[in-house]
N, C-alpha and C positions, 0 to 999 in steps of 0.2 A: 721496436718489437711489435708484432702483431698481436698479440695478447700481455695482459695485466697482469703481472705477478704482482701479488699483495703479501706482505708480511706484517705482524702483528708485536711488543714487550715485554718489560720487566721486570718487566719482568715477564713479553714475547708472544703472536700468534702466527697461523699460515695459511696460505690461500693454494692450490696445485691446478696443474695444467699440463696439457697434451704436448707434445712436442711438434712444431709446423711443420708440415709436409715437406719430402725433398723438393716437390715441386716449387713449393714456394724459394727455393735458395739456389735453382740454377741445377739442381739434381745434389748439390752437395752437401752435406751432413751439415745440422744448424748450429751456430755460432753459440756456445754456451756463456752465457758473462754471470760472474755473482760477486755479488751487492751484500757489504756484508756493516754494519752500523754499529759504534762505540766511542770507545775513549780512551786516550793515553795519558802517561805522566812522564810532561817534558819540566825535565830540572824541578820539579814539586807544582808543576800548573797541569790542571787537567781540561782538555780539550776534545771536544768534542770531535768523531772524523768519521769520513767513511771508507772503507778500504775496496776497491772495481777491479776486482782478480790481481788482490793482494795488491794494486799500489794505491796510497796514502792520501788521501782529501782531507784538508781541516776545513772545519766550518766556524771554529774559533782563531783568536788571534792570542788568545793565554788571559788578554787583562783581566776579565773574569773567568770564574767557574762556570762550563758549561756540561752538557749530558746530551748525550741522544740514544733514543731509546726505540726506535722501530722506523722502519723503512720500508717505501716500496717503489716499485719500478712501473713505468708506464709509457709507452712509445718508448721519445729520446730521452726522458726527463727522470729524474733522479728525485724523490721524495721523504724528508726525512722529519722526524717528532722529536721535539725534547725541549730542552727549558737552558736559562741560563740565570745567572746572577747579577742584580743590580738594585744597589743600595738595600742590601739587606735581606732582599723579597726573592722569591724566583718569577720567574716571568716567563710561558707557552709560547712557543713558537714553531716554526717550520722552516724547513733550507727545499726550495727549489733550486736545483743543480748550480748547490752553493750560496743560493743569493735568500737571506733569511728576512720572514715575515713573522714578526709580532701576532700574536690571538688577540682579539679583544678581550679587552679585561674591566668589570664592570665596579671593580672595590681594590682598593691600596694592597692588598691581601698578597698571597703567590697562589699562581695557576701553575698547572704542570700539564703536557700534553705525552702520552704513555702508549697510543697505540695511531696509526694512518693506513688508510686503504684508500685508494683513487679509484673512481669506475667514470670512464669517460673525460667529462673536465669538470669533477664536481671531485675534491676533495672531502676527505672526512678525517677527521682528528678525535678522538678520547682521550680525556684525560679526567682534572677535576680541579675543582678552588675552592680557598677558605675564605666565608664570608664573614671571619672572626669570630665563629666560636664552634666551627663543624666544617668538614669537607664536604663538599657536594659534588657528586659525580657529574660529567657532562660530557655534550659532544658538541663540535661545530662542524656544521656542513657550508662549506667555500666561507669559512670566518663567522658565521652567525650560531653563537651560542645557544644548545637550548639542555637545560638540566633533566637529568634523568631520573633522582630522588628526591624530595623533599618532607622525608621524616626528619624526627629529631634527633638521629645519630649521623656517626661520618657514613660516608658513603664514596665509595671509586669503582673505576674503573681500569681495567687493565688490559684489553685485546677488543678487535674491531674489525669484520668481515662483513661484506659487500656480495650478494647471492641474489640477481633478479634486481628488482626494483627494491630489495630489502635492505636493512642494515641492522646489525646482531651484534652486540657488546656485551660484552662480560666482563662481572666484575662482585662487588658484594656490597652489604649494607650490615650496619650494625643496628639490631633492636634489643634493646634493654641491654643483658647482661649476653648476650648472644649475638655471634655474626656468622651472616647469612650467605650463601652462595646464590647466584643470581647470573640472568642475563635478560637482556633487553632486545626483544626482535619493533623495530620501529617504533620505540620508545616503551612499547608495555613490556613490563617486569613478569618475568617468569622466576620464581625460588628455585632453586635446587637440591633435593632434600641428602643431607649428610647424614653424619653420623658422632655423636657426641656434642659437644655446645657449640663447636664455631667450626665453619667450613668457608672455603673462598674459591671462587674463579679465576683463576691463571690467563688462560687461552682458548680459542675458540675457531671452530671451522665450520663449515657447510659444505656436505655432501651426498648428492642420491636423494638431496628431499629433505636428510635427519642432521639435526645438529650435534654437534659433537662439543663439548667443553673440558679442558681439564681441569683438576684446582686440589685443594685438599680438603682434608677431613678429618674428624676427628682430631680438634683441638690442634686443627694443624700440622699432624705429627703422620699423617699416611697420604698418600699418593692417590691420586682417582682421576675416572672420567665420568660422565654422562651422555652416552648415547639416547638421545630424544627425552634426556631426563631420568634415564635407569642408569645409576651408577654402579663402576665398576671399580674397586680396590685393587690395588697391582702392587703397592707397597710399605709395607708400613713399618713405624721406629722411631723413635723419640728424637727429635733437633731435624725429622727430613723437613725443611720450611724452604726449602730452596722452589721457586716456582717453577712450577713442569707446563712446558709447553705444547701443541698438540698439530697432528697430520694426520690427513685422512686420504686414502690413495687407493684405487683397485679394491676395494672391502677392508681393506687393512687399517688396524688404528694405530698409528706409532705417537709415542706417548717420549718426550727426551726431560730427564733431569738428573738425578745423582742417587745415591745408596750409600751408604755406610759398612766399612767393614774395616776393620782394628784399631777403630779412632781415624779413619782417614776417608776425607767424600775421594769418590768415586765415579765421573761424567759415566751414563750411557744410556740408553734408551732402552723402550719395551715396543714391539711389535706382535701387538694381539697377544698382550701378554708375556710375552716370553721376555728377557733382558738379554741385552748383550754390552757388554763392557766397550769405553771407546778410549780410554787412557789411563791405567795404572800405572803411572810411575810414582814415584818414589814421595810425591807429595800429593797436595789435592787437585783435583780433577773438576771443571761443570761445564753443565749442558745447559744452554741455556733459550736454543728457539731450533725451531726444527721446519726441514721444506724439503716436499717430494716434487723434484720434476724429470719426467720420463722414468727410466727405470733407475734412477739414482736419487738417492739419498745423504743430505747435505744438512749438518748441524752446526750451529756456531757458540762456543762458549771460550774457555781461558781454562790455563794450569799454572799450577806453581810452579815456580823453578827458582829453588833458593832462595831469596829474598826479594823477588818482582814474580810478579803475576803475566801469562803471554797469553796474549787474546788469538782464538785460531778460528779452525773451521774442519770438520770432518765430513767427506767424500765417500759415500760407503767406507766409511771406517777409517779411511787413510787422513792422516793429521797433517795440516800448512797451516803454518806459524804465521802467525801476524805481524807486524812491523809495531811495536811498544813503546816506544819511547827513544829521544836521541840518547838519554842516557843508561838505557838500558834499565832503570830499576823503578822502582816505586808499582804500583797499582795500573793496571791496562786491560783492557776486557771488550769482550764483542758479545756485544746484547741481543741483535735481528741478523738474519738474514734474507734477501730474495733473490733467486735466481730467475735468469729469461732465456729463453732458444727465441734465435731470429735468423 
């Protein structure tokens, strides 16, 4: 690919991009691939996978519990965050096209790694670890740890964008009885100011100069972004905690996560505002990361469908089912996605 797509976690962020000239393809319209990162439930083990226009990669083999939680794409190379289980602990890592690298870890604790963006050949990872009695946010640039907080509350991180020679992380901190919204442009902490006693950062972009964050507010319970820091509400309702993810494309801010309406969530996104529904059927619905590239619009989350969960992806709107499990049931879901034109 000639250009970086970056996707962001988990609970999700995104990075966009132009589409390559016909020039560059022979005069022929560019090769769309998307990269979409989660997990299935085969016979009750969950595995971590990544799906490259809907077929199947595991990066587990079942014996443990594994997760992945954000993705992105660079040249030929496939880049993905998440953690797995052993003897008890979780333990950071990363899958280069398959082939899985350990984070350093510096205490017996669990690390978790939650967001990756690549610019060039310098990886970056967010995540955070407990140094046994608090989480500490962090990030490692090509494996080398450096922490982001050091009060005396937990502290994470959740989404990681790459703009220039910068790196911007979002995420929150707890002080006192209060947590805080927050993000990190080259390690210094900027607040985000909320509304009510605790607010957090979701996801985060960079665009035209301004950064863009989503996260919630008010005790968690309403929807928001911050452009340059001036937040905006788009929705609110008691139990919305689902993390809303963020794009920023042409001046437009699309904003994907869920809504409520007769007892049942609801996946769909806001574009400046406005909402648009992306699957009401007959149970629950999420949106879970969101990515604009060219003039399309591409979301990854999961629905219900009777007793299993099906991890998918929406195309302007149109829904492709994910591949869930050999035995069809249990828990399956698509956490990031990134697409590339080449």
């Amino acid at each position: 690919m000639k250009k970086i797509v970056l996707l962001l976690m988990v609970f999700a962020v995104a990075m966009f991009f132009s589409a390559c000239p016909e020039d560059d393809n022979g005069g022929k319209p560019p090769v769309t691939t998307v990269y979409i990162v989660g997990y299935y439930n085969n016979g009750g083990k969950y595995i971590a996978c990544y799906w490259k226009n809907g077929e199947k990669t595991d990066l587990s083999d079942g014996t443990d519990y594994s997760s992945a939680s954000a993705i992105a794409a660079s040249g030929n190379s496939v880049y993905i965050a998440g953690s797995y289980s052993n003897s008890g602990k979780r333990i950071a890592c990363y899958w280069k096209n398959g082939i899985r690298t350990n984070l350093p870890a510096e205490t017996d604790n669990s690390y978790y790694a939650s967001a990756i963006a690549v610019s060039g050949n310098t990886v970056y990872i967010a995540g955070r670890y407990n140094d046994g009695s608090k989480d500490i946010a962090c990030y490692w640039k090509n494996g080398k740890k450096t922490d982001l907080y050091d009060g005396t509350g937990n502290s994470t991180v959740t989404a990681i964008a790459v703009s220039g020679n910068s790196v911007y992380i979002a995420g929150s901190y707890v002080d006192g009885s209060k947590t805080i919204a927050c993000y990190w442009k080259d390690g210094e902490k900027t607040d985000l100011e909320g509304t009510g006693n605790s607010s957090t950062a979701t996801s985060i972009a960079v665009s035209g100069g301004k950064v863009y964050v989503a996260g919630l507010t008010e005790y968690f319970t309403s929807t928001c972004y911050w452009e340059n820091g001036e937040m905006t509400i788009i929705n609110t309702g008691i139990g919305s905690n689902q993390h809303p993810a963020i794009a920023v494309s042409g001046g437009k801010v699309y904003v994907a996560k869920i809504y409520y309406y007769n007892g049942k969530i609801i996946a769909c996104y806001w574009e400046n505002g406005k909402r648009t529904v992306l699957y009401d059927g007959e149970d629950h619905s999420v949106a879970q990361s969101i990515v604009v590239s060219g003039n399309s619009l591409y979301i990854a989350g999961y629905y219900i469908d009777g007793s299993k969960s099906v991890p998918c992806y929406w195309k302007n709107g149109k829904k492709t089912d994910l591949y869930n499990g050999t035995d069809g049931t249990g828990l399956s879901e698509a956490y990031a996605i990134a697409v590339v034109k080449e």
